[in-house]
N, C-alpha and C positions, 0 to 999 in steps of 0.2 A: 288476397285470394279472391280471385272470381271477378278481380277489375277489369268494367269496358271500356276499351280500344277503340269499339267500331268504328271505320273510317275515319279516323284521327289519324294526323299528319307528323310523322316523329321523328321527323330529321336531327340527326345525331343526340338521340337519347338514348343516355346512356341507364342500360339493368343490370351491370354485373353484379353477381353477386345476390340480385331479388330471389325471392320467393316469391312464386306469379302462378303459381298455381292455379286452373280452369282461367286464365284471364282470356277476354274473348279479344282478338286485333282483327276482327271480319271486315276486309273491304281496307286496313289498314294501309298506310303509304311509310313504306319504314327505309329512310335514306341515310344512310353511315349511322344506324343503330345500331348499338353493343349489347349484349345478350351473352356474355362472357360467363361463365360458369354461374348461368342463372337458372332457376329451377322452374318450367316449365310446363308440370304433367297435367294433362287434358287441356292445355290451351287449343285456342280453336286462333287457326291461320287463315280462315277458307279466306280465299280471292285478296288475299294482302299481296304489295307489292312490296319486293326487297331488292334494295339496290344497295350494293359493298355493306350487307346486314352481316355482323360478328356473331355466330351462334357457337366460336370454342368454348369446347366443355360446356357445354348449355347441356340442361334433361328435359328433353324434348317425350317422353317416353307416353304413351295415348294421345298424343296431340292430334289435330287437325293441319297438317301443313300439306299446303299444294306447294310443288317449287314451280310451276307453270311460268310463276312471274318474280325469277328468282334469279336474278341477272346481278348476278357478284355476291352471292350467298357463300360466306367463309364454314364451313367446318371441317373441324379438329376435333377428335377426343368428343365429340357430340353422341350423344346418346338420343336414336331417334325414334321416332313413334311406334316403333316397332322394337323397339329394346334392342338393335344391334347397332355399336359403334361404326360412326363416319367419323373415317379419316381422308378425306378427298383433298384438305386440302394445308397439312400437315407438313 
């Protein structure tokens, strides 16, 4: 809980399944990262970059996520900072 990220470079690291609660990924570079039914409430995304990032069934729910730089962002079954399910990509 409340692990930093900041600008750390995470090419295919794999979370399913974490508990990452408030983890901060600010400034983060997340390249074929999985995030598969990983719990996620209050992390902070600002200014992270995701390329083909796995967020199915991720709880995403108060988080900080910008998709600005979100160029192959999977979700399914996500649950997002705002507490309603994306299915975009199901």
């Amino acid at each position: 809980m409340g692990a930093d990220f900041s600008n750390a470079t995470l090419n295919e690291a794999v979370f399913t399944g974490a508990i990452a609660n408030s983890a901060v990924f600010t400034g983060a570079r997340l390249q074929d990262t999985i995030f598969a039914a990983t719990e996620l409430e209050l992390a902070d995304f600002e200014n992270a970059y995701f390329f083909n990032t796995n967020f199915t069934q991720a709880y995403l729910v108060h988080s900080r996520l910008n998709l600005q730089h979100a160029a192959g962002a999977v979700f399914c079954a996500t649950v997002m900072f705002d507490a309603t399910e994306n299915n975009r990509d199901c």
